[in-house]
PQR file with spaces between the fields and no chain letter, atoms N, CA, C, O and H, PARSE charges and radii, in Angstrom:
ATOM       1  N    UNK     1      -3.995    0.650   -4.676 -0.4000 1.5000
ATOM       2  CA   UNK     1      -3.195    1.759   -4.179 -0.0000 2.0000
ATOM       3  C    UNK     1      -4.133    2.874   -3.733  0.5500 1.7000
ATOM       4  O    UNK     1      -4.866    3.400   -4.570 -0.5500 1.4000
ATOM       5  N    UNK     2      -4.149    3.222   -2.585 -0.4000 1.5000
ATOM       6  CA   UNK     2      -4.595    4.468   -2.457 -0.0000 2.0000
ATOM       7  C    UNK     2      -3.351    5.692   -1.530  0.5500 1.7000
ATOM       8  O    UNK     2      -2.538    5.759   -0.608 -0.5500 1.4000
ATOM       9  H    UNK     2      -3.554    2.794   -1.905  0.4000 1.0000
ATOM      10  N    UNK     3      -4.154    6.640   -2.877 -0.4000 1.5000
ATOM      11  CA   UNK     3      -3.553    8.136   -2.398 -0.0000 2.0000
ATOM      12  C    UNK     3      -3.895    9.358   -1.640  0.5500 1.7000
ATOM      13  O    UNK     3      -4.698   10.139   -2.152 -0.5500 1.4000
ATOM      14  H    UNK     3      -4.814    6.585   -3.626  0.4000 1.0000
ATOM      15  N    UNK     4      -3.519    9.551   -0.788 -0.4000 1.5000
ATOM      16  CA   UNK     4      -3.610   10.639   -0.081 -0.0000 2.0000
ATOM      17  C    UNK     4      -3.445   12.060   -0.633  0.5500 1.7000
ATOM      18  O    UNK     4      -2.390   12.411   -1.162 -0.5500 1.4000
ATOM      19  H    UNK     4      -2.866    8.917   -0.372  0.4000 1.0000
ATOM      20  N    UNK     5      -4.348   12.751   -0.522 -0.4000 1.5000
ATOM      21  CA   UNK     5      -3.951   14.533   -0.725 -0.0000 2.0000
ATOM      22  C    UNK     5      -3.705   15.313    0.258  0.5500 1.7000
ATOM      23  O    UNK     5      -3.889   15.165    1.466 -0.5500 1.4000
ATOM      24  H    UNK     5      -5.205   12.466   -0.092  0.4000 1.0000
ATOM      25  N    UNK     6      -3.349   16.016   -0.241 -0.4000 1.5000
ATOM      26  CA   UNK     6      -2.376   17.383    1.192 -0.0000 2.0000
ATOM      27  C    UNK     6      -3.508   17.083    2.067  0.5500 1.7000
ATOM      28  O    UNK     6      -3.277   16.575    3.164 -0.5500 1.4000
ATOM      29  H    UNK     6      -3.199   16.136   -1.222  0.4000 1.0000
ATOM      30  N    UNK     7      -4.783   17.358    1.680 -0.4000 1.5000
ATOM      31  CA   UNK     7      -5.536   17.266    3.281 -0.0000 2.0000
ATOM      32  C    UNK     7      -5.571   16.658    4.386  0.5500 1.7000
ATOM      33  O    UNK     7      -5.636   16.905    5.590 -0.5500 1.4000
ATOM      34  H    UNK     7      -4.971   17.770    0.789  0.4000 1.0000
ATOM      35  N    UNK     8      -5.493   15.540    3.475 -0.4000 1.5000
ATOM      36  CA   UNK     8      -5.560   14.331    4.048 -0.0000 2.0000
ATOM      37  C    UNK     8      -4.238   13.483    4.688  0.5500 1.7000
ATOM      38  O    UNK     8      -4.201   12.596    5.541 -0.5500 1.4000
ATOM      39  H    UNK     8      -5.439   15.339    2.497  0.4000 1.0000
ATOM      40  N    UNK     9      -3.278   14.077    3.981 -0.4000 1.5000
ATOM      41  CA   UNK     9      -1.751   13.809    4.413 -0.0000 2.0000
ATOM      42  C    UNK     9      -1.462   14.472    5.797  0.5500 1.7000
ATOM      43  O    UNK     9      -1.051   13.936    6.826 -0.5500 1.4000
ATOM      44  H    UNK     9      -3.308   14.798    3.288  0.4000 1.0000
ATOM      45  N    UNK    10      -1.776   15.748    5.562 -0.4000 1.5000
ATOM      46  CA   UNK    10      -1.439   16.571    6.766 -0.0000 2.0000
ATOM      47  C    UNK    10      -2.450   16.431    7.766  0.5500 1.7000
ATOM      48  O    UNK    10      -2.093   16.786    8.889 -0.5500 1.4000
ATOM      49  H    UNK    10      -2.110   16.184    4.726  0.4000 1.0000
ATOM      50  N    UNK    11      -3.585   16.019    7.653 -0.4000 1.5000
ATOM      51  CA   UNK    11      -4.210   15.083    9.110 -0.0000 2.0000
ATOM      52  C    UNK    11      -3.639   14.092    9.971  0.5500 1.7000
ATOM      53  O    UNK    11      -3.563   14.114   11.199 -0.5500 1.4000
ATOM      54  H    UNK    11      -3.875   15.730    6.741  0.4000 1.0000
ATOM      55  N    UNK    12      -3.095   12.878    8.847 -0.4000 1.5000
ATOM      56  CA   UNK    12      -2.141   11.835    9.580 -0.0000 2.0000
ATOM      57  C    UNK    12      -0.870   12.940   10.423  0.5500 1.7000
ATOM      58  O    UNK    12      -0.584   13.206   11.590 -0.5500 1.4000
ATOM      59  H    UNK    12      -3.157   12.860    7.849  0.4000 1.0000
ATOM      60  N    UNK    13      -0.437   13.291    9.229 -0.4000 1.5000
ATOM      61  CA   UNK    13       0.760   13.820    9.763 -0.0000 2.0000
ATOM      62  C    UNK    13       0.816   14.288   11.449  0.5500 1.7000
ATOM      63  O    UNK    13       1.615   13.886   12.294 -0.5500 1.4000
ATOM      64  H    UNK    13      -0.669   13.075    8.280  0.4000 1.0000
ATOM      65  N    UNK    14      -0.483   15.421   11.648 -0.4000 1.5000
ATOM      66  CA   UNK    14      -0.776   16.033   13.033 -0.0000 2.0000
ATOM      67  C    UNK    14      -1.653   15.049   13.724  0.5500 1.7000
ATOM      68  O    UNK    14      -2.353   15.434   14.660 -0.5500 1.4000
ATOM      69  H    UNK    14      -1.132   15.748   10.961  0.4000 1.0000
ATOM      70  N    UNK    15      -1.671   13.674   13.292 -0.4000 1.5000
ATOM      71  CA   UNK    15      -1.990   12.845   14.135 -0.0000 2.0000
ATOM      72  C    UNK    15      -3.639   13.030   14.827  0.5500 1.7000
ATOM      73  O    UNK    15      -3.879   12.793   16.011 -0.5500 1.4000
ATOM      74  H    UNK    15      -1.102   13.361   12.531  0.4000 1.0000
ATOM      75  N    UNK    16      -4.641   13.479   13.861 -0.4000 1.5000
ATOM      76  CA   UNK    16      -5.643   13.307   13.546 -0.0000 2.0000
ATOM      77  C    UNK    16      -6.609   11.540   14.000  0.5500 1.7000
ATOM      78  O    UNK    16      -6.762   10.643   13.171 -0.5500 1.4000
ATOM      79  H    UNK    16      -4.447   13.672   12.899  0.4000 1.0000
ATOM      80  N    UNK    17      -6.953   11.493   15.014 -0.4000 1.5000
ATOM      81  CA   UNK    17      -6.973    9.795   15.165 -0.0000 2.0000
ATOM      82  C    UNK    17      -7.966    9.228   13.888  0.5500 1.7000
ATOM      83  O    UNK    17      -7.704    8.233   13.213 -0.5500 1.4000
ATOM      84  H    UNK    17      -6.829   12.221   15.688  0.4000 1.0000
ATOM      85  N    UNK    18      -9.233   10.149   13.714 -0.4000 1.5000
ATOM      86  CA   UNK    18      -9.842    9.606   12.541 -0.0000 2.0000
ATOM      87  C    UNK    18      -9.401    9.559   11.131  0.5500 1.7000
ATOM      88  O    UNK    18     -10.067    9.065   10.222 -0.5500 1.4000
ATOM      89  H    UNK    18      -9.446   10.958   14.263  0.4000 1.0000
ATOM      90  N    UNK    19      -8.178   10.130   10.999 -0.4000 1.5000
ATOM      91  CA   UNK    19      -7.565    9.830   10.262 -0.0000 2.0000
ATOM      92  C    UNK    19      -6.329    8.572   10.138  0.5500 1.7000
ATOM      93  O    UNK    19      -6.254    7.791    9.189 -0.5500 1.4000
ATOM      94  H    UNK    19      -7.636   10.531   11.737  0.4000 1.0000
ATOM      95  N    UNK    20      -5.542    8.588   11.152 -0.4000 1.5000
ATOM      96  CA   UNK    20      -4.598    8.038   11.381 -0.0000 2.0000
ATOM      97  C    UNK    20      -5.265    6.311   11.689  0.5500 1.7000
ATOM      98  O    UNK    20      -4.377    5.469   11.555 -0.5500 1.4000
ATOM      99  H    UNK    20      -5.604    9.222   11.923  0.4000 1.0000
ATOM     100  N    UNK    21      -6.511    5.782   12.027 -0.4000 1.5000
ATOM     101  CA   UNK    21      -7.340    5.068   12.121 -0.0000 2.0000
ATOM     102  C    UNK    21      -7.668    4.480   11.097  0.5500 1.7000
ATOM     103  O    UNK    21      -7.620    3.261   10.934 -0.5500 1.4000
ATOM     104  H    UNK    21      -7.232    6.466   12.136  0.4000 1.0000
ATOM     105  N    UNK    22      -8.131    5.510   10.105 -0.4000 1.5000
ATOM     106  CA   UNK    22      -8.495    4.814    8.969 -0.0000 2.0000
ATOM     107  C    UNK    22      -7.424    4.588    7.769  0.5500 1.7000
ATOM     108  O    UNK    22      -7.719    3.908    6.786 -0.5500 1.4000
ATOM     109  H    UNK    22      -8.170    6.500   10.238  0.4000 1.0000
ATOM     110  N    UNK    23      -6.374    5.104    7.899 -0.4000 1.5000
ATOM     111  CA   UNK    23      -5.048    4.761    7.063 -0.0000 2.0000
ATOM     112  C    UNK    23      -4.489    3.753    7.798  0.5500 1.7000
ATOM     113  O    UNK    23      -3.895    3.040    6.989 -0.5500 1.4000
ATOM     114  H    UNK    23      -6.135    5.656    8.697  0.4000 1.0000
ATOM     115  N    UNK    24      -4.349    3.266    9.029 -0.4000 1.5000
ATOM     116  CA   UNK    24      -3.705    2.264    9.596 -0.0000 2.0000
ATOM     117  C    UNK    24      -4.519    1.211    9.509  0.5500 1.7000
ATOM     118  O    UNK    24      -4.298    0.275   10.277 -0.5500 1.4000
ATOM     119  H    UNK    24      -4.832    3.845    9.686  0.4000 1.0000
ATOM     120  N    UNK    25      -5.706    1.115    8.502 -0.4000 1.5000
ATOM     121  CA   UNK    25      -6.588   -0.308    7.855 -0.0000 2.0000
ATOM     122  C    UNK    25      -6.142   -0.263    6.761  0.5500 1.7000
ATOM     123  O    UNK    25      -6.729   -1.122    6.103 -0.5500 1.4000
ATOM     124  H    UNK    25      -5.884    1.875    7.878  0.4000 1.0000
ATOM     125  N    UNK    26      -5.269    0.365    6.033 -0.4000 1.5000
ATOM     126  CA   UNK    26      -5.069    0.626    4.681 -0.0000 2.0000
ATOM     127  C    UNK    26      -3.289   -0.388    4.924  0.5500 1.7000
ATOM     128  O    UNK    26      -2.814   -0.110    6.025 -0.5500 1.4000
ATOM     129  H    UNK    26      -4.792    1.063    6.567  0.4000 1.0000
ATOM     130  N    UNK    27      -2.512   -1.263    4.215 -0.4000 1.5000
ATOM     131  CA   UNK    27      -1.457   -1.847    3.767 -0.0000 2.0000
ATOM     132  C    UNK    27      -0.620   -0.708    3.712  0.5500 1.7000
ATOM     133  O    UNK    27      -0.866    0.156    2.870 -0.5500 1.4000
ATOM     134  H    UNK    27      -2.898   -1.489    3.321  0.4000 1.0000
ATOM     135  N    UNK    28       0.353   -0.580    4.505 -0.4000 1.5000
ATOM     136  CA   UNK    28       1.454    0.226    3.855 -0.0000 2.0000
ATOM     137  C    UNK    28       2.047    0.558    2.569  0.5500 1.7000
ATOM     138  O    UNK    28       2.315    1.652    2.073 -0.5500 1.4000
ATOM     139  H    UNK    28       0.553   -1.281    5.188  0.4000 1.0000
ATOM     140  N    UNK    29       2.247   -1.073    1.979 -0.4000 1.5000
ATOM     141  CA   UNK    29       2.843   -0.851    0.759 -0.0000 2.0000
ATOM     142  C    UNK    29       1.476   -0.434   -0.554  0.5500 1.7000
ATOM     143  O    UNK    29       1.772   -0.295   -1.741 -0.5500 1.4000
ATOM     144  H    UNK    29       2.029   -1.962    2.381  0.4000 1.0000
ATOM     145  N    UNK    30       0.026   -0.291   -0.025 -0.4000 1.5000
ATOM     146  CA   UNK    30      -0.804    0.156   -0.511 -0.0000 2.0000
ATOM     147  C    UNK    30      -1.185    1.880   -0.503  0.5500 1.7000
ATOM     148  O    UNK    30      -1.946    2.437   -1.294 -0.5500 1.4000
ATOM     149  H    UNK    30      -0.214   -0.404    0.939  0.4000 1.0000
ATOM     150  N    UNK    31      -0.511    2.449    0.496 -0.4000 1.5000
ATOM     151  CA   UNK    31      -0.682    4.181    0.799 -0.0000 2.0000
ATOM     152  C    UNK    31       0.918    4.394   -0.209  0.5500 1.7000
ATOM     153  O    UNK    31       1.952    3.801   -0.515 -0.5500 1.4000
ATOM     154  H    UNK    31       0.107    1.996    1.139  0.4000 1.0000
ATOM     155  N    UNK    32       0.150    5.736   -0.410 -0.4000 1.5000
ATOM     156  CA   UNK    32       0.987    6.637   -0.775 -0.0000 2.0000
ATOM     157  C    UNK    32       0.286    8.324   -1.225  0.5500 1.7000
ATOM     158  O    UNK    32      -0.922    8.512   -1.364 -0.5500 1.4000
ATOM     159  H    UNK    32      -0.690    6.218   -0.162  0.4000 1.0000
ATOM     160  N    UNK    33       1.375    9.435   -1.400 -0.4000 1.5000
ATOM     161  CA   UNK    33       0.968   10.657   -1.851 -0.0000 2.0000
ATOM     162  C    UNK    33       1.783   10.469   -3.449  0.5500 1.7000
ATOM     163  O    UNK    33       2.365    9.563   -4.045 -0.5500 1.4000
ATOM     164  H    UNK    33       2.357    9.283   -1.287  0.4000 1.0000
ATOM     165  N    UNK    34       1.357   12.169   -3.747 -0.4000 1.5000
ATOM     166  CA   UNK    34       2.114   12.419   -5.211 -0.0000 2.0000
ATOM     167  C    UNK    34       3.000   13.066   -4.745  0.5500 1.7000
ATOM     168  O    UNK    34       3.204   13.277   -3.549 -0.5500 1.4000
ATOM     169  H    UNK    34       0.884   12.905   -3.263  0.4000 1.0000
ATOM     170  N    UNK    35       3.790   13.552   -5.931 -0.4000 1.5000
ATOM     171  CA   UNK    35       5.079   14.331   -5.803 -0.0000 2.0000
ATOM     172  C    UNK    35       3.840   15.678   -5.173  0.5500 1.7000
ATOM     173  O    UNK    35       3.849   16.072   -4.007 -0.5500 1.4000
ATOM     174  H    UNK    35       3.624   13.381   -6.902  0.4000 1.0000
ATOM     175  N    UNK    36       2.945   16.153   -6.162 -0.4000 1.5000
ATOM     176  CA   UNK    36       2.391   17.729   -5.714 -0.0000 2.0000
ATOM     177  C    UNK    36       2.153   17.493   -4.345  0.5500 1.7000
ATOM     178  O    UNK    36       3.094   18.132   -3.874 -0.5500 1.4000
ATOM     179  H    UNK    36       2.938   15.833   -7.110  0.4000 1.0000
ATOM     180  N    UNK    37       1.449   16.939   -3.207 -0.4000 1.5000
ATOM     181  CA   UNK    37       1.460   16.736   -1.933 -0.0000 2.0000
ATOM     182  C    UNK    37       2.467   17.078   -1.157  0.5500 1.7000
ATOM     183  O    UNK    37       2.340   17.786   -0.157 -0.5500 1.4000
ATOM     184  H    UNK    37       0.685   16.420   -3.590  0.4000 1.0000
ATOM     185  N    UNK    38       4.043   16.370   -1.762 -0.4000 1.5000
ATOM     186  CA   UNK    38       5.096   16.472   -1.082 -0.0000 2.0000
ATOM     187  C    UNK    38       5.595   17.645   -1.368  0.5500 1.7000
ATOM     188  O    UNK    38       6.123   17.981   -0.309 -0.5500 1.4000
ATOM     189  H    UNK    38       4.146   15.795   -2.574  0.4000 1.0000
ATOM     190  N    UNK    39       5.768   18.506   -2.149 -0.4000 1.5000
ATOM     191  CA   UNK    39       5.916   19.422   -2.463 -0.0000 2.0000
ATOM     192  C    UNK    39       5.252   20.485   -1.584  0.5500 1.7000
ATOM     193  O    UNK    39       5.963   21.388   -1.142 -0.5500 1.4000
ATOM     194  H    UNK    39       5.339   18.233   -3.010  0.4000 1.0000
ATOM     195  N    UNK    40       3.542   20.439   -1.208 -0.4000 1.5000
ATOM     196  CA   UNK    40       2.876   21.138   -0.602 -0.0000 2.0000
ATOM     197  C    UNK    40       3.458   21.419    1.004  0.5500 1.7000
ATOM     198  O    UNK    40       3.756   22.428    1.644 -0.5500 1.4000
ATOM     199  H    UNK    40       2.965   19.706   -1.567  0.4000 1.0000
ATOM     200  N    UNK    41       3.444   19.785    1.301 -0.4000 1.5000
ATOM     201  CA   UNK    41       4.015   19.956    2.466 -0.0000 2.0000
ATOM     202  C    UNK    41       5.401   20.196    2.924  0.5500 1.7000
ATOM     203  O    UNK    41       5.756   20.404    4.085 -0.5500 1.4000
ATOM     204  H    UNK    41       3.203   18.966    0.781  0.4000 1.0000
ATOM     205  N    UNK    42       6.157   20.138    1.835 -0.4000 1.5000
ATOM     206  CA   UNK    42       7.389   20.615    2.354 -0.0000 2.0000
ATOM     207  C    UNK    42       7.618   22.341    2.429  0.5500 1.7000
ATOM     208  O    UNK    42       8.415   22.854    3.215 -0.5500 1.4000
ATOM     209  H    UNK    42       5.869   19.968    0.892  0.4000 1.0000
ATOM     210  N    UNK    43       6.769   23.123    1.463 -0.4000 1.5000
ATOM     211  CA   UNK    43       6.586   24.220    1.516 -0.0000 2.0000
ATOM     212  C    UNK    43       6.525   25.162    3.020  0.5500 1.7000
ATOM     213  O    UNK    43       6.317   26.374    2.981 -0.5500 1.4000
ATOM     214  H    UNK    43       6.122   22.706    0.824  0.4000 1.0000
């Protein structure tokens, strides 16, 4: 499993390609954030 932090969440999110690149080698059902992340970003 790997997790993402706000930083790193909100890179994909704004579509960051070196980001969005290297999470799209990563399994879907292998990504995820925490609740505090989601929280951050929903803020």
């Amino acid at each position: 499993m790997t997790l993402f932090d706000t930083d790193v969440f909100v890179e994909i999110l704004i579509g960051n390609s070196r980001f969005v690149k290297r999470a799209s080698e990563i399994p879907r059902d292998q990504q995820g954030v925490t609740i505090v992340t989601v929280e951050e970003v929903l803020r």
